[in-house]
C-alpha positions in Angstrom: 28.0 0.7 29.7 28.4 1.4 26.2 27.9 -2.0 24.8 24.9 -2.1 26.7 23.7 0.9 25.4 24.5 -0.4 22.2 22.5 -3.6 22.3 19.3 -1.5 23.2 19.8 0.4 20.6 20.2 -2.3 17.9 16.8 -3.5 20.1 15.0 -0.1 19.2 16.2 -0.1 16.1 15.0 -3.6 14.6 11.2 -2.1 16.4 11.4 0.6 14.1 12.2 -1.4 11.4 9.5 -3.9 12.5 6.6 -0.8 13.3 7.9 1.1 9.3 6.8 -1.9 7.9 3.8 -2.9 9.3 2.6 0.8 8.8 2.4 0.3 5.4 -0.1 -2.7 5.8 -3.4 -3.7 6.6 -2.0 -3.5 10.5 -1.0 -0.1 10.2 -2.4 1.2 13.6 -0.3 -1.5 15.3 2.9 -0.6 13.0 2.4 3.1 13.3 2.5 2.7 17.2 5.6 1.0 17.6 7.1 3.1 15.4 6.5 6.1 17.2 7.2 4.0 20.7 10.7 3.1 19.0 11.3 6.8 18.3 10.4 8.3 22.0 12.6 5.9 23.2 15.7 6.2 21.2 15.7 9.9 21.6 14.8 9.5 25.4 17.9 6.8 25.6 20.3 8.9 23.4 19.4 12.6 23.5 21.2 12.9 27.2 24.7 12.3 25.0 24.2 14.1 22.5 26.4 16.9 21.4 23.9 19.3 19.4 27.4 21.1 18.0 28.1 18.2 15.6 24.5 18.0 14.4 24.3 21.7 12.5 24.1 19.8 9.0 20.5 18.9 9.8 19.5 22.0 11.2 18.6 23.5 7.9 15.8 21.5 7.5 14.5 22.1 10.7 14.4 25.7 8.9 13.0 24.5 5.9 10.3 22.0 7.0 9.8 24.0 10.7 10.6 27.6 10.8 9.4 28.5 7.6 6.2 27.2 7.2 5.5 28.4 10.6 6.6 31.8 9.8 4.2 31.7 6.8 1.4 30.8 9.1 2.1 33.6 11.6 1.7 35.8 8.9 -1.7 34.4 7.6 0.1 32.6 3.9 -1.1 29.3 5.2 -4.5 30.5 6.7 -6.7 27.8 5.4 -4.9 24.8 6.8 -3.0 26.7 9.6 -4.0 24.3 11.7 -2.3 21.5 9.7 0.7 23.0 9.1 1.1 23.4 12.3 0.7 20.1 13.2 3.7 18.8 10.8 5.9 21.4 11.9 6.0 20.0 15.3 6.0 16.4 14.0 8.8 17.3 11.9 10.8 18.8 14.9 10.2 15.5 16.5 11.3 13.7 13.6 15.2 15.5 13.3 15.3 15.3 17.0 15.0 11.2 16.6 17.3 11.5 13.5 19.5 13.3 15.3 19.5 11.1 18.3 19.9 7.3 16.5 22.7 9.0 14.3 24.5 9.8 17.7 23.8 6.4 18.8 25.9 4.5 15.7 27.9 7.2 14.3 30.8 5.0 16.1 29.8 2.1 14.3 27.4 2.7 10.9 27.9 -0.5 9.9 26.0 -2.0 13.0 22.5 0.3 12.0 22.9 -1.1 8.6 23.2 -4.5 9.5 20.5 -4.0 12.2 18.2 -2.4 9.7 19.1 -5.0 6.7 18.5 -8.0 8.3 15.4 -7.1 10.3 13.7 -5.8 7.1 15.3 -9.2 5.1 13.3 -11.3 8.1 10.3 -9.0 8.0 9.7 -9.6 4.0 10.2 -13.2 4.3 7.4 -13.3 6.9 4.9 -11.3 4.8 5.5 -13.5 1.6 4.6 -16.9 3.7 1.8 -14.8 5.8 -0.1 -14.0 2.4 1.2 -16.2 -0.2 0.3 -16.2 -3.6 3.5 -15.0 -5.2 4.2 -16.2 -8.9 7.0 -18.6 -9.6 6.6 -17.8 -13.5 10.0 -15.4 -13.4 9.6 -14.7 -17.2 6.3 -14.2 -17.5 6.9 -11.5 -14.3 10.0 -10.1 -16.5 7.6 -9.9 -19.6 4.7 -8.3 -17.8 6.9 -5.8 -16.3 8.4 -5.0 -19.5 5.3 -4.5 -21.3 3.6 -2.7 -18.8 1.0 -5.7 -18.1 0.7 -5.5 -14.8 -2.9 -5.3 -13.7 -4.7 -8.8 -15.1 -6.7 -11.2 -13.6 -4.4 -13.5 -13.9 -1.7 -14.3 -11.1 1.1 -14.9 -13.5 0.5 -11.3 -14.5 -1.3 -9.1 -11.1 0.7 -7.2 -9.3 1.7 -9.0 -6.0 1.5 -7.1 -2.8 1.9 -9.2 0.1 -0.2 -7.9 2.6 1.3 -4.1 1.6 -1.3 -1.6 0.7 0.8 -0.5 -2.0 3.2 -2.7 -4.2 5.2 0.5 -4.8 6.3 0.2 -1.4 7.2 -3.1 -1.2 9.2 -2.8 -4.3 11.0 0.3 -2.7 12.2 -2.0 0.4 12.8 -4.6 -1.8 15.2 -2.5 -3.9 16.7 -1.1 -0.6 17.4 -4.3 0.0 19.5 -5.5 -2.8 22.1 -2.2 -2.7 22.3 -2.5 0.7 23.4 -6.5 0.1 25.6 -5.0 -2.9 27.3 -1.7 -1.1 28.6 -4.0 2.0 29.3 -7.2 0.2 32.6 -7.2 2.2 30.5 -7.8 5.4 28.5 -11.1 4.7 29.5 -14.0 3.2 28.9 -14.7 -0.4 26.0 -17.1 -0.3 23.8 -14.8 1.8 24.5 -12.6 0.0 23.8 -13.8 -3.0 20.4 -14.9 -1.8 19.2 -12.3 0.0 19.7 -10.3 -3.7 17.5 -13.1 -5.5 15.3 -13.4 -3.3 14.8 -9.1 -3.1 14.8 -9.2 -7.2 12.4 -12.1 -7.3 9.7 -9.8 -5.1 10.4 -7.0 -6.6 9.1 -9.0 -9.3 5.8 -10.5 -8.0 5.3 -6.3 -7.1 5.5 -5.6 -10.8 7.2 -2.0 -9.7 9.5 -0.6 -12.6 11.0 2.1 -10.0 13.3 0.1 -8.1 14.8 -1.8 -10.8 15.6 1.7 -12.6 17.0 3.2 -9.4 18.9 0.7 -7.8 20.3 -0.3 -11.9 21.6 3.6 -11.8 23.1 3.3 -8.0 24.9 0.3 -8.6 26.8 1.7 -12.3 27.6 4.3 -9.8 28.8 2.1 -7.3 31.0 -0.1 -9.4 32.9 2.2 -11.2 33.5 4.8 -8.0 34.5 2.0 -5.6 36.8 0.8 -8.4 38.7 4.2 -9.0 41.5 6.2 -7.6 40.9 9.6 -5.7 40.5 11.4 -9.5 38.4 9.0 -10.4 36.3 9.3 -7.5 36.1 13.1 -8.1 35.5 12.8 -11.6 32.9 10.1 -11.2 31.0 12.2 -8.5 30.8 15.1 -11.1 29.3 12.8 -13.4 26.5 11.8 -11.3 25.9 15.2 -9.6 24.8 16.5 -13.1 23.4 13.5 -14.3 21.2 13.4 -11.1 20.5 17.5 -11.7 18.7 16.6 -15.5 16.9 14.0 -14.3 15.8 16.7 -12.2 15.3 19.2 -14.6 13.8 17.1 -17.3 11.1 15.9 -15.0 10.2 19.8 -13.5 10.7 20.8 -17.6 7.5 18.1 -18.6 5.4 19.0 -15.4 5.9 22.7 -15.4 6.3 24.0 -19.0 5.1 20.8 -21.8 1.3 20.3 -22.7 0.0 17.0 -21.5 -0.6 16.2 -25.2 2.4 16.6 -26.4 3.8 13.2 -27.8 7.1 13.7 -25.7 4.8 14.3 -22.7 3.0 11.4 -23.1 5.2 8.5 -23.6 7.6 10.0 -20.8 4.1 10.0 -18.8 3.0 6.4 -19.7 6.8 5.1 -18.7 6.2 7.0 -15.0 2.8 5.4 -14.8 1.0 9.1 -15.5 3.5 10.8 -12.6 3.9 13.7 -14.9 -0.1 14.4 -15.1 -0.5 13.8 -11.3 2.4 16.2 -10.9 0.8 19.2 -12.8 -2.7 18.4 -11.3 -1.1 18.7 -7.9 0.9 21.9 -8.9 -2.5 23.5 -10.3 -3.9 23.4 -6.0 -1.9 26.3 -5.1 -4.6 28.5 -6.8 -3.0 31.9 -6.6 0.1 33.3 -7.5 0.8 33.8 -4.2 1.1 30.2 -2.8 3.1 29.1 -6.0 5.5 31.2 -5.2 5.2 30.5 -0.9 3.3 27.3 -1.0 0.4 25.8 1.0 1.9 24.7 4.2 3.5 21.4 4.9 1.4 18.8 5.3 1.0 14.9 5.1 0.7 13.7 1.8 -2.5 11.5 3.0 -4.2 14.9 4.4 -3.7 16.1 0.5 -4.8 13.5 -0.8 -8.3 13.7 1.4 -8.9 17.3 1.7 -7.1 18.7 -1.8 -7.6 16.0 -4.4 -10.8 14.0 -3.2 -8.7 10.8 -3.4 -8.6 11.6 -7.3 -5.0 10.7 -7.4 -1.6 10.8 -4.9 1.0 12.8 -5.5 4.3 10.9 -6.2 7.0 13.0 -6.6 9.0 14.6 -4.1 9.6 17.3 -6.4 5.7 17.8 -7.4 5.4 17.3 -3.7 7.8 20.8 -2.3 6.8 22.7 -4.6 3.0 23.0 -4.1 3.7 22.8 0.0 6.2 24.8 0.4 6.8 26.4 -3.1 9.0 28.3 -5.3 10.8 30.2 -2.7 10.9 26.9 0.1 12.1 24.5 -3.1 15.1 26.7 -4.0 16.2 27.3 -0.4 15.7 23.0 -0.6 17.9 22.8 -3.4 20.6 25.0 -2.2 20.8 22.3 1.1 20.7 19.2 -1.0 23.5 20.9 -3.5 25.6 21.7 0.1 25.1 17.7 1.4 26.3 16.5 -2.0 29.1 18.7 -2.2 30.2 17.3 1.4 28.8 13.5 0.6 31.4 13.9 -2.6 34.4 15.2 -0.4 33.8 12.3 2.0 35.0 10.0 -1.1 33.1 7.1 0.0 31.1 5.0 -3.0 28.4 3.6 0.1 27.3 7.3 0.8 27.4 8.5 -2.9 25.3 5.1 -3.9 22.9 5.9 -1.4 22.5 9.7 -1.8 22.1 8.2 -6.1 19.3 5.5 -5.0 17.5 8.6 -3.1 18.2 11.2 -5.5 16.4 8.9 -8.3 13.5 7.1 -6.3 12.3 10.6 -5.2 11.6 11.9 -8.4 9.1 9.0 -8.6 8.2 8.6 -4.9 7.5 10.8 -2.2 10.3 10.3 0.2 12.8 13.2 0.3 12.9 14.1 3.8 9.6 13.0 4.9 8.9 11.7 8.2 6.9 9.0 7.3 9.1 7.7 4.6 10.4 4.8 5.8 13.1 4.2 3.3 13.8 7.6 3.5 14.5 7.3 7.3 16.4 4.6 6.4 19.1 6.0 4.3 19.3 9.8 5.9 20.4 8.0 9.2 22.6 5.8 7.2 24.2 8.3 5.1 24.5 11.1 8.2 25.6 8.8 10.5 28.6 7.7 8.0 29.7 11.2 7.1 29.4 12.1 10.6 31.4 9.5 11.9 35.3 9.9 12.8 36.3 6.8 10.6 36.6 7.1 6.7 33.7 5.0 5.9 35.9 2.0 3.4 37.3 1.5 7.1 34.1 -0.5 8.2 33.9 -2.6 5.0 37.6 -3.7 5.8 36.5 -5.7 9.0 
């Protein structure tokens, strides 16, 4: 019964996979469908074994992203978009309830929703570069273009390649995913697939012309290497390192958008390197109006409904961090921070260099990206099933990369 179970799980899992991506393109209606189909059904096939005791570690942000902002709509804080905010709430309670349900359905065996996940996403970019074509076999002209920031010509040695995506952003974030993943479990494939599943994810990343993903997944695997190399001290030491490493890049980035002058020389070659995420950030911080909502926020709410309604399609707003603290503010942000401090502290204790590169990719792609704990994320779905469903499981993690 259980391996049974299991197989229409992997099933459910590979349609989420297949509906995340397709969300992001031009058939978006179609992807977004079978991506919510995939999610009523795992939790209706899971949620009858669940134990809701071993699942507390998520319930803060069903406080965060559900009680809260509906307690600050009873109380008439988020008046003008009440409605909204509403809305997301529930969404969001949805949402944990199918993380909460695929974690309990491969905490047993993580390795089997990472493989699941890595080579349906591998098959899925493959298909979108033959569907659309016109990727650029010019690698150094790519590399050149990318270093120089001269991305956005006529010419397709230099364009930004997208493959049916509608934003090359995102299909250099799966790309990225897809070379740690390949990396982190080495010990599970053989070498030449491996080997060319990373070329090939480098070589689109690439043809996207996205700088993010080669920073990010650069800083995971240093990480990687030199805590899967080191004893239990090192481990310790080495998680120490990055915990504070990962709380200045923090800091740095809420210093420039909340306290420097957008003229400021600093401010602007910081700016140009995050292609102008630190101006988008401060025009999205300057919505809350009042004092009031800086402090409380303006209710939780897709970043596309923002993006309509707030900023008249002027710009998007990036950062997760820009992101939290004009929805659900000062007070919401800290009580964010406090949770994400708790999950490192036990991610570190776990000892185990997949979860700490993982929680490093996140920690860093966020601050550039939207995707901390947002629904419609797809990489971030990705990795917070990954990551809880390891440090939930009974098994030290190193345990699955010894099979």
């Amino acid at each position: 019964m259980y391996q049974k179970n299991n197989v229409i799980n992997i099933l459910l899992v590979m349609l989420f996979v297949i509906g995340s991506v397709l969300s992001y393109t031009q058939w978006s209606g179609i992807g977004s469908g079978l991506r919510l189909v995939s999610e009523f059904l795992i939790i209706i096939c899971n949620i009858w074994n669940v134990n809701f005791k071993n699942y507390t570690i998520i319930l803060p942000l069903v406080g965060i992203f559900c009680i809260y902002p509906i307690l600050m709509t009873s109380v008439g804080v988020y008046g003008e978009f009440s409605k909204q905010v509403i809305l997301y709430s529930v969404y969001y309670a949805f949402y944990s309830l199918f993380l909460i349900c695929s974690i309990n359905a491969f905490r047993d065996n993580p390795m089997s929703l990472v493989t699941t996940i890595f080579w349906t996403l591998t098959t899925m970019l493959i298909l979108m570069m033959f569907i659309f074509k016109g990727v650029s076999y010019n690698v150094l002209e790519l590399i050149n273009s990318m270093l120089y920031n001269q991305r956005y010509g006529n010419n397709i040695l230099t364009q930004r390649i997208s493959m049916g995506f509608n934003n090359v952003n995102t299909l250099g974030m799966f790309a990225g995913f897809l070379v740690l993943i390949a990396v982190i479990t080495h010990k599970n494939r053989s070498n030449l697939k491996n080997i060319l599943i990373v070329l090939f994810s480098i070589f689109i990343i690439l043809n996207s012309g996205s700088r993010t993903p080669v920073l990010t997944v650069g800083i995971s695997l240093v990480v990687y290497l030199v805590h899967s190399l080191g004893s239990k001290k090192i481990k310790f030491i080495v998680s120490t390192i990055t915990g504070f490493f990962l709380t200045t890049i923090w800091a740095v980035f809420l210093y420039f958008v909340y306290f420097s002058n957008s003229l400021n020389t600093h401010f602007m070659q910081l700016d140009e390197f995050l292609s102008y995420r630190l101006n988008y950030s401060q025009m999205a911080l300057s919505l809350a109006g009042s004092d009031l909502h800086k402090w409380l926020g303006i209710g939780s709410m897709s970043t596309s409904f923002i993006q309509q309604k707030l900023t008249g399609e002027r710009f998007a707003i990036d950062s997760s961090l820009a992101y939290f603290l004009l929805t659900i503010g000062i007070v919401g942000f800290s009580f964010l921070l406090i949770y994400i401090l708790y999950l490192y502290c036990m991610i570190v204790k776990k000892q185990s260099s997949i979860v700490l590169t993982l929680f490093v990719f996140y920690s860093v792609y966020l601050v550039m990206e939207n995707i901390l704990f947002i629904p419609n994320a797809a990489v971030s779905t990705f990795i917070l099933t990954i990551i809880f469903a390891y440090m939930l499981s009974n098994k030290r993690v190193e345990e699955y990369n010894d099979r």
